[in-house]
C-alpha positions as semicolon CSV with decimal commas, in nm:
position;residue;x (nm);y (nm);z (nm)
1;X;-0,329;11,294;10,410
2;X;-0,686;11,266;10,250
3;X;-0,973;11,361;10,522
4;X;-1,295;11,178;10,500
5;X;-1,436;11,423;10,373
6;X;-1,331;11,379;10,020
7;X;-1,372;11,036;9,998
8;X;-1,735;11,034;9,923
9;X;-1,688;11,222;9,631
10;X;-1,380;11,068;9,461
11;X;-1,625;10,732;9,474
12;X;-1,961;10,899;9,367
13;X;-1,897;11,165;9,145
14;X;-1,827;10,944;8,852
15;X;-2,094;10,681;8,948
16;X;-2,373;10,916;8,944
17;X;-2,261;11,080;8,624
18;X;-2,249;10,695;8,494
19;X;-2,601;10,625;8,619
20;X;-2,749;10,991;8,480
21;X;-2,555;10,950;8,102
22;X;-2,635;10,585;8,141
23;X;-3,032;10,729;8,154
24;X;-2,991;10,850;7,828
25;X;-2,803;10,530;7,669
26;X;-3,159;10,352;7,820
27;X;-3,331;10,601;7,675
28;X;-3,175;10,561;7,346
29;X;-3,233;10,129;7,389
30;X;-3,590;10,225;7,470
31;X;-3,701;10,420;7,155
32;X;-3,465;10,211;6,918
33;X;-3,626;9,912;7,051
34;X;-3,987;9,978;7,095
35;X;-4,053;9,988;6,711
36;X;-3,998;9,634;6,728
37;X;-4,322;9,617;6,896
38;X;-4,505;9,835;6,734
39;X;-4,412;9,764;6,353
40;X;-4,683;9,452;6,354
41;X;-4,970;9,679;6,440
42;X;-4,851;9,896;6,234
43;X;-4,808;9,687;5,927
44;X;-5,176;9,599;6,008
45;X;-5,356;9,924;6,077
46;X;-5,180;10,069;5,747
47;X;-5,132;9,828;5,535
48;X;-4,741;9,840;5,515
49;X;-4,504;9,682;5,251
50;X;-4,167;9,549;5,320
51;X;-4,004;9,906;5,237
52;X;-4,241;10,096;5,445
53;X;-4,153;9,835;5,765
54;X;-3,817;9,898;5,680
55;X;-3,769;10,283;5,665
56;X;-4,037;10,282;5,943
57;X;-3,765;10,063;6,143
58;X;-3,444;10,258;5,990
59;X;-3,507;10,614;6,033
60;X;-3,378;10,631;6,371
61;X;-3,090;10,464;6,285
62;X;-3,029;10,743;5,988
63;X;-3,114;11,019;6,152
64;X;-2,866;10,867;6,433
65;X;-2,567;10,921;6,149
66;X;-2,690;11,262;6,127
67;X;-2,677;11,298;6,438
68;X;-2,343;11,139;6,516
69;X;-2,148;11,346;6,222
70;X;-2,325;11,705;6,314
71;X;-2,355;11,683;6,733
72;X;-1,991;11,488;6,833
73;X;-1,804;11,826;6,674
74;X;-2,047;12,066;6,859
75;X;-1,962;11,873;7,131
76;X;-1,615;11,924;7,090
77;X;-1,680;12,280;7,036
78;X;-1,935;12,435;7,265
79;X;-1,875;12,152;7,542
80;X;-2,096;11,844;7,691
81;X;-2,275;12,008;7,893
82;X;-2,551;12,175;7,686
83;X;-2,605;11,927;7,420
84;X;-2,621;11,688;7,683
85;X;-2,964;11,834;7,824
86;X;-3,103;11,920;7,483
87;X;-3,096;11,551;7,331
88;X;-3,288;11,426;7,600
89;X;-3,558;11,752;7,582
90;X;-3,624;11,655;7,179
91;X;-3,647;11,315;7,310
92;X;-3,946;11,417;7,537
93;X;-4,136;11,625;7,259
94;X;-4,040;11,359;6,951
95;X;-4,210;11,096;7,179
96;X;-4,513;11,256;7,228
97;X;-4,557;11,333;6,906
98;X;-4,517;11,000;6,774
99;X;-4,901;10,941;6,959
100;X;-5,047;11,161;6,695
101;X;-4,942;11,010;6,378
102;X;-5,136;10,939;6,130
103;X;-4,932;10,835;5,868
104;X;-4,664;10,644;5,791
105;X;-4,444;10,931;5,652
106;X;-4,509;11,144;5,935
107;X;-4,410;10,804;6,148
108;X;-4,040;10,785;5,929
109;X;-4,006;11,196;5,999
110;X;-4,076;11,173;6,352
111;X;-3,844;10,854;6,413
112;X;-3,550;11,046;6,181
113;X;-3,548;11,335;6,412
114;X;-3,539;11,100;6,723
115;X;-3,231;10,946;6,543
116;X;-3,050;11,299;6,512
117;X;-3,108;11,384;6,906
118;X;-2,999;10,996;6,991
119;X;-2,686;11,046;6,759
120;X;-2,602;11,335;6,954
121;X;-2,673;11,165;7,315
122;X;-2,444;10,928;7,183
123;X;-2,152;11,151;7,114
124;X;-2,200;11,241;7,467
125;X;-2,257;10,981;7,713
126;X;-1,964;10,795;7,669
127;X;-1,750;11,113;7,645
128;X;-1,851;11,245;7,978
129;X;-1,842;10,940;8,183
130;X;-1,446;10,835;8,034
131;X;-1,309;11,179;8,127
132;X;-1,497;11,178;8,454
133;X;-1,363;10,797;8,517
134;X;-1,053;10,690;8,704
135;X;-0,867;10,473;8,547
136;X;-0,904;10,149;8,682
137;X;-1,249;10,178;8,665
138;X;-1,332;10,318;8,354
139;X;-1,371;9,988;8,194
140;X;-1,639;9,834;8,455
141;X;-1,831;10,239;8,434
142;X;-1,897;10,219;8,016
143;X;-2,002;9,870;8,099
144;X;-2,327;9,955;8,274
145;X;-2,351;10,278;8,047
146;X;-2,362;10,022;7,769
147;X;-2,576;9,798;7,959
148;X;-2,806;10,063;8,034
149;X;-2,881;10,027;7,654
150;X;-2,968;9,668;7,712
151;X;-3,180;9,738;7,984
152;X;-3,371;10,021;7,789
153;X;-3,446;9,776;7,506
154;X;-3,553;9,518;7,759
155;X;-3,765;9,751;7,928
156;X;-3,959;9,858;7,598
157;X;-4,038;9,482;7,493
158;X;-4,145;9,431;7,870
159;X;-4,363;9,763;7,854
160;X;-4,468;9,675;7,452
161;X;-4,566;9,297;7,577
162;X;-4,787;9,444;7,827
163;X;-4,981;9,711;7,693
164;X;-5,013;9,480;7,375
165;X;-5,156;9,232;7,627
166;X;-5,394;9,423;7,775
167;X;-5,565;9,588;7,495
168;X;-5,736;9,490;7,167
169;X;-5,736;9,836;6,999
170;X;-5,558;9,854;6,699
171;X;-5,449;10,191;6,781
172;X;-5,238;10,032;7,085
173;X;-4,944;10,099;6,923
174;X;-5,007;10,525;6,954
175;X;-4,919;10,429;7,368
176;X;-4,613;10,188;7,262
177;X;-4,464;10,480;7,107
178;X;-4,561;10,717;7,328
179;X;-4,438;10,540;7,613
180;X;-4,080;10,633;7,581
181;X;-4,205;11,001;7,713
182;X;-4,158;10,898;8,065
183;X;-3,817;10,799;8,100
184;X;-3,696;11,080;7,896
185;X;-3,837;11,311;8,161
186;X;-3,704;11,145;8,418
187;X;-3,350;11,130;8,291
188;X;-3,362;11,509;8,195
189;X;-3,459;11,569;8,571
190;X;-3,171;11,379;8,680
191;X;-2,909;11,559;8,436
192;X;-2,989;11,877;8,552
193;X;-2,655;12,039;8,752
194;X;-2,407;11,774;8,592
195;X;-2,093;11,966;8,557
196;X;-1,911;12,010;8,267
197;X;-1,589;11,833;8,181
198;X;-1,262;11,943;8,358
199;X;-1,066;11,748;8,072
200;X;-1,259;11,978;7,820
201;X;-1,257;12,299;7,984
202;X;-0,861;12,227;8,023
203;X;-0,837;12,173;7,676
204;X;-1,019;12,518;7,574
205;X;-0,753;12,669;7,845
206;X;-1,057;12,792;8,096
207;X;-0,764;12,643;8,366
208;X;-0,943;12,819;8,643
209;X;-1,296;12,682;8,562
210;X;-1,148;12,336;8,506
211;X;-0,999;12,350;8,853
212;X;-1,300;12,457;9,032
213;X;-1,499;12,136;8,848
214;X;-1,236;11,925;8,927
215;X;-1,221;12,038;9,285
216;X;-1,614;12,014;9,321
217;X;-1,638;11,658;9,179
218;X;-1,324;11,516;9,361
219;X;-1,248;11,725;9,661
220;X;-1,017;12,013;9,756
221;X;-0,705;11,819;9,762
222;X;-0,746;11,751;9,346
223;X;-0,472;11,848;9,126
224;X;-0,546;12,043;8,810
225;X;-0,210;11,908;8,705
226;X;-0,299;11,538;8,703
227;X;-0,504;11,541;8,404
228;X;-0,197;11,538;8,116
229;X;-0,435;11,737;7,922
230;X;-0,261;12,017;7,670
231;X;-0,436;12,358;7,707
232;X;-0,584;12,578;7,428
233;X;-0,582;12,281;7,156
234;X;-0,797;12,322;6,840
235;X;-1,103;12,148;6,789
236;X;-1,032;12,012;6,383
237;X;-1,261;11,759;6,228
238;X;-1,003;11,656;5,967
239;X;-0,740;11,518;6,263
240;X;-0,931;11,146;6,286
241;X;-0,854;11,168;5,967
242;X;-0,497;11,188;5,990
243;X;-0,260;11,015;6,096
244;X;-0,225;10,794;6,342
245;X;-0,590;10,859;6,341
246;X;-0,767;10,739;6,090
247;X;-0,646;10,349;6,139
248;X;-0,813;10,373;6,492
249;X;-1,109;10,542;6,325
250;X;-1,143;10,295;6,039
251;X;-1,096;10,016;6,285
252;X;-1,408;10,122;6,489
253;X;-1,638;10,216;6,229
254;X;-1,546;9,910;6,112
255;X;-1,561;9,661;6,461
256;X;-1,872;9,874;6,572
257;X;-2,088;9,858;6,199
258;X;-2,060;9,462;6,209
259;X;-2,178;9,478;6,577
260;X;-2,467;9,686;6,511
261;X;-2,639;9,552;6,171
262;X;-2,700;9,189;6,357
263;X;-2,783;9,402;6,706
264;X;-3,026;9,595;6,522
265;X;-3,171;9,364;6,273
266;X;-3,284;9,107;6,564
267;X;-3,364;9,386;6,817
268;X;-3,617;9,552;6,596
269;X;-3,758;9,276;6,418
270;X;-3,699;8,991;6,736
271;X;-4,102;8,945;6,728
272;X;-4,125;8,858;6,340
273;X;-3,842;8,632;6,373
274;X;-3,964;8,437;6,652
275;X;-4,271;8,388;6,489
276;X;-4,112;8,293;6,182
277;X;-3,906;7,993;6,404
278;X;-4,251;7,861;6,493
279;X;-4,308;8,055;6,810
280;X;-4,626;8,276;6,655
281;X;-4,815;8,299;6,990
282;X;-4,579;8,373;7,242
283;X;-4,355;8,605;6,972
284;X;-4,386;8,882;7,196
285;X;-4,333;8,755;7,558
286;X;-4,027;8,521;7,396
287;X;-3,904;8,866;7,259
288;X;-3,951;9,023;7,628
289;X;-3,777;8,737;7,767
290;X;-3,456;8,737;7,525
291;X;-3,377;9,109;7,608
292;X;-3,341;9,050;7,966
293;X;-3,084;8,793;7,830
294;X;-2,915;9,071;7,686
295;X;-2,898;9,259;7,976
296;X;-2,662;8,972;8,150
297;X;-2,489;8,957;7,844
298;X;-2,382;9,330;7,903
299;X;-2,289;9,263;8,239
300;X;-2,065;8,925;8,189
301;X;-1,844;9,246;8,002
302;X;-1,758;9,400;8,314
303;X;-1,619;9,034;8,365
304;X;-1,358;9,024;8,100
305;X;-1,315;9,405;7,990
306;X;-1,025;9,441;8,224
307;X;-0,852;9,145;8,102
308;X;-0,849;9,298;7,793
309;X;-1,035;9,490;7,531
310;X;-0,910;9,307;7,226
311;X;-0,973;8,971;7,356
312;X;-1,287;9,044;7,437
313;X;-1,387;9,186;7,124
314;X;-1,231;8,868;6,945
315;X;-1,429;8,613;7,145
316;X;-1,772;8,819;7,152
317;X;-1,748;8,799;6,736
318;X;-1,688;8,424;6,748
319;X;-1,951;8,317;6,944
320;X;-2,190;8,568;6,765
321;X;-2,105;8,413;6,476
322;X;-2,105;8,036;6,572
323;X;-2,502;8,087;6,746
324;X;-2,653;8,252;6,444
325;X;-2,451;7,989;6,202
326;X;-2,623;7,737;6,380
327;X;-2,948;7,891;6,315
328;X;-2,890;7,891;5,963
329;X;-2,779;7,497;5,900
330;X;-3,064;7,378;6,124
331;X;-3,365;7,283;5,943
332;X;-3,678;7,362;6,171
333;X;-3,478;7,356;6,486
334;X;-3,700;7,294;6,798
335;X;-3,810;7,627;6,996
336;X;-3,561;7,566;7,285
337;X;-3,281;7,516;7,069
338;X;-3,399;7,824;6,850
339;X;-3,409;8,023;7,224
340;X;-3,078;7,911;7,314
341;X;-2,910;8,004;7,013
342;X;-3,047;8,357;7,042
343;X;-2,929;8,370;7,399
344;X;-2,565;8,273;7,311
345;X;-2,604;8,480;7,041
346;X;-2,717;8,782;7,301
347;X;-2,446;8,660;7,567
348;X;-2,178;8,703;7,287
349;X;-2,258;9,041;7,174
350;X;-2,387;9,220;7,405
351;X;-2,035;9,152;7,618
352;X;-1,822;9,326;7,393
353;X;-2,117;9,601;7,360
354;X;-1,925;9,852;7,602
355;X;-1,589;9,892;7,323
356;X;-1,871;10,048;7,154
357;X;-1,813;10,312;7,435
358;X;-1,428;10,256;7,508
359;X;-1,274;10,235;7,237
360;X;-1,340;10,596;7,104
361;X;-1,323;10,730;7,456
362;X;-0,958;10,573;7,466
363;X;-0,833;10,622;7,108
364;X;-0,879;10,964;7,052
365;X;-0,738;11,271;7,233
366;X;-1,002;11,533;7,432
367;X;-1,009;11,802;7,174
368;X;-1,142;11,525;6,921
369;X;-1,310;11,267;7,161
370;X;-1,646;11,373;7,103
371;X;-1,607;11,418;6,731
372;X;-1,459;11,095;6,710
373;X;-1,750;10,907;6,895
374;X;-1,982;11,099;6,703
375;X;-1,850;11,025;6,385
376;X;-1,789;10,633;6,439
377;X;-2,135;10,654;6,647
378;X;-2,244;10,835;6,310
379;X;-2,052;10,573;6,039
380;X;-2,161;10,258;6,215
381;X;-2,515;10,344;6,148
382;X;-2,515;10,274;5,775
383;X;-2,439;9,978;5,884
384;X;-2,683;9,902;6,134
385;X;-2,926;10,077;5,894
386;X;-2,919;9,886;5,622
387;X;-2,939;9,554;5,839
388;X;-3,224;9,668;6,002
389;X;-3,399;9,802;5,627
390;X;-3,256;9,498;5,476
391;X;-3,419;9,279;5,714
392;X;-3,768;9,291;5,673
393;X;-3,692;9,178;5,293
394;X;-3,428;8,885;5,419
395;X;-3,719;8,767;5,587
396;X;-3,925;8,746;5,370
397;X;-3,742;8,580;5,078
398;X;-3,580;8,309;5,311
399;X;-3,549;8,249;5,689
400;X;-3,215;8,086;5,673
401;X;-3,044;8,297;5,424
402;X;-3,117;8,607;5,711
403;X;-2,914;8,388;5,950
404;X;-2,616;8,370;5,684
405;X;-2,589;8,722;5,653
406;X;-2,572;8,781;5,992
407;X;-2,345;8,492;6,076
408;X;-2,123;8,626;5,762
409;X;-2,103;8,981;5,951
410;X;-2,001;8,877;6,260
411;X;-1,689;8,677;6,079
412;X;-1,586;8,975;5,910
413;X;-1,576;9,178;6,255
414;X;-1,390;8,864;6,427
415;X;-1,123;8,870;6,103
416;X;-1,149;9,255;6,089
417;X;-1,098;9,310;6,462
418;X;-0,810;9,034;6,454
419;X;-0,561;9,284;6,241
420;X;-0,656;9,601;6,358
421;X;-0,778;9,591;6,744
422;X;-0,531;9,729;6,980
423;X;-0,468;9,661;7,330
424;X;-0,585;9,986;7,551
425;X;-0,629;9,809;7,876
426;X;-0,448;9,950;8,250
427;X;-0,404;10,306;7,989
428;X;-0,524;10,602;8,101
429;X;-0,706;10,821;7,856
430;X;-0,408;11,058;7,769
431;X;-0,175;10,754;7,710
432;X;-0,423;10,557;7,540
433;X;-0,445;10,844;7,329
434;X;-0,121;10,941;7,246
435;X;-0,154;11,255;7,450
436;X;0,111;11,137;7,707
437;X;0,347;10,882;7,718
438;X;0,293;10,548;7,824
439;X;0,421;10,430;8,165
440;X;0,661;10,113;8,136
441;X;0,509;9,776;8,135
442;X;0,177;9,896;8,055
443;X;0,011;9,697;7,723
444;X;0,156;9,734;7,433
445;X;-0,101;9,922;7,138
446;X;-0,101;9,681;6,821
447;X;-0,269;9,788;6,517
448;X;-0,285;10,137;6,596
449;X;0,002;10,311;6,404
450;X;-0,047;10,484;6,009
């Protein structure tokens, strides 16, 4: 029989690990999204072209598939502890240097390098927090990690609406940037003392240090045993490339690119846009206002994600795709209806945001879990990269024909996702994976086999 003792710790340990990885995720929402304010002061204190806006806006978003290829292996290698604190350290001294630019080259560096350490935080986050999860409720836990995304992004239009607000300086966009210094030391405080991975440190055979960790995060009566985890197992890029592998890892690079590159797009040019749709005064604020829309729409996931991952995914492409189609047929559509559309549009996405972090966490076995995340985190950049360079240029040649593209991507994840998304729901990781067996009348996987 269980004392009280232990309970505490079977329900907090993975909570507070969710809340201090999810730091980092709002982190990463945070700098990703705050260029979105800054990029019109910037286009008028330097004078910027339609590339320049674009690379400005992109750079993160390369440097993140830098990032995501080079850090998810060293995860897998050297574990998630230590990368975990060092992303969010170059996070602190990228920021600050952003304030001291005075150039936009040195602007596209700095954000690049930003890119590579959010890559890596990427690879991470979501790792951690699934092999620290229990089952059941490792579903509703990468919801708010993902939603702490959301919440970052709403937080920097929020911040960027009111310094913007409150000053007339042209060089108002030096504290914009700048800004994203203080949460990043804040979440590094916080990481400090999170414990490695039991799952990982099984899989490198370090049996008694996985015990003690497992011991110290659920209590003395844990079993070293219950994680179905086989012991000294290689780390190998080339095996999510193999089979049955690389169908899971084309489906997500896939699923996740056509998420991003509409995500991105409006998130980092959501000011511009507005203003293009009429609402040139209130661009800003109506920007501010959106993202906190966001934020529910990452929350109505923990809703549905244990009903099912594929169905979710399914309906959040649909309605993605209907709310920006109807921006494209409507001639001048009054600013309500253009807010409204944008909102269903942020309700439908956002909700399926979280498979960004399940899916890889589920599909892949430990030894490659990290590499796998960091490579689909990596992959899935191109696409939200060129959506978010491409932008800026859509724009400008036609208002409508921006709408098209992005209603066009969201069909091809809905048709994509129809063939190849598999069912992972009521598995545990090592089933889901294909490291253990699946119990009887658990969900079938469709789509998954090479």
């Amino acid at each position: 029989m269980r004392t009280k003792a232990t309970r505490p710790a079977r329900s907090r340990t993975p909570v507070l690990i969710t809340l201090y990885a999810g730091g980092g995720e709002f982190c990463d929402g945070y700098i990703l999204s705050v260029i979105g304010v800054s990029l019109p002061m910037l286009g008028e204190q330097f004078s910027l072209t339609s590339t320049q806006s674009g690379l400005i806006g992109s750079a993160a978003l390369v440097g993140m598939f830098l990032g995501g290829l080079v850090f998810g292996y060293v995860t897998d290698r050297v574990g998630r502890q230590k990368i975990y604190l060092f992303d969010i350290a170059a996070f602190i001294v990228l920021s600050a240097l952003q304030f001291f630019a005075t150039a936009p080259w040195q602007l596209i560096v700095l954000r690049l390098l930003m890119g590579v350490a959010i890559g890596a935080d990427f690879a991470i986050a979501s790792t951690l927090v699934s092999e620290f999860a229990p089952k059941r409720s490792r579903g509703p836990l990468l919801v708010m990690l993902a939603t702490m995304w959301s919440v970052g992004a709403a937080v920097a239009y929020i911040v960027g609406w009111l310094i913007v607000s409150n000053s007339d300086d042209p060089g108002t966009w030096r504290w914009v940037l700048g800004s994203s210094v203080v949460p990043s030391l804040l979440i590094l405080f916080l990481r400090m003392g999170t414990p490695e991975s039991p799952r990982w440190l099984l899989s490198k055979g370090r049996r008694d240090e996985a015990r003690a960790a497992l011991r110290k995060m659920l209590g003395p009566d844990a079993r070293i045993e219950d994680l179905a985890v086989p012991e000294n197992t290689p780390t190998r890029y080339s095996t999510i490339f193999r089979p049955p592998y690389r169908r899971r890892t084309g489906f997500v690079c896939l699923f996740w690119a056509c998420q991003l590159l509409p995500i991105y797009a409006i998130s980092t040019y959501e000011p511009t846009i507005l203003a293009s749709f009429g609402l040139s005064e209130g661009s800003y604020l109506g920007a501010a206002v959106l993202q906190v829309f966001f934020v529910f729409g990452s929350l109505s996931g923990v809703l549905f994600v244990n009903r099912g991952r594929r169905k979710l995914l399914l309906a959040s492409f649909a309605l993605s795709a209907v709310s920006l189609g109807g921006l494209t047929i409507l001639a001048q559509p009054p600013t309500a209806l253009v807010i409204a559309l944008f909102v269903l549009f942020g309700l439908g996405m956002y909700s399926a945001q979280c498979l960004e972090s399940l899916y890889p966490s589920e599909l892949f076995p430990t030894r490659v879990r990290a590499t796998a995340r960091g490579f689909t985190t990596g992959v899935s950049r191109i696409g939200a990269a060129i959506g978010t360079f491409g932008a800026p240029l859509l724009l400008s040649a036609n208002l409508q024909l921006a709408m098209a593209v992005g209603a066009g991507i969201c069909l091809l994840g809905l048709i994509s996702s129809y063939f190849l998304a598999p069912e992972t729901r009521g598995l545990s990781l090592e089933e889901a994976s294909g490291e253990a067996p699946a119990a009887e009348n658990q969900p079938v996987q469709r789509s998954t086999k090479s």
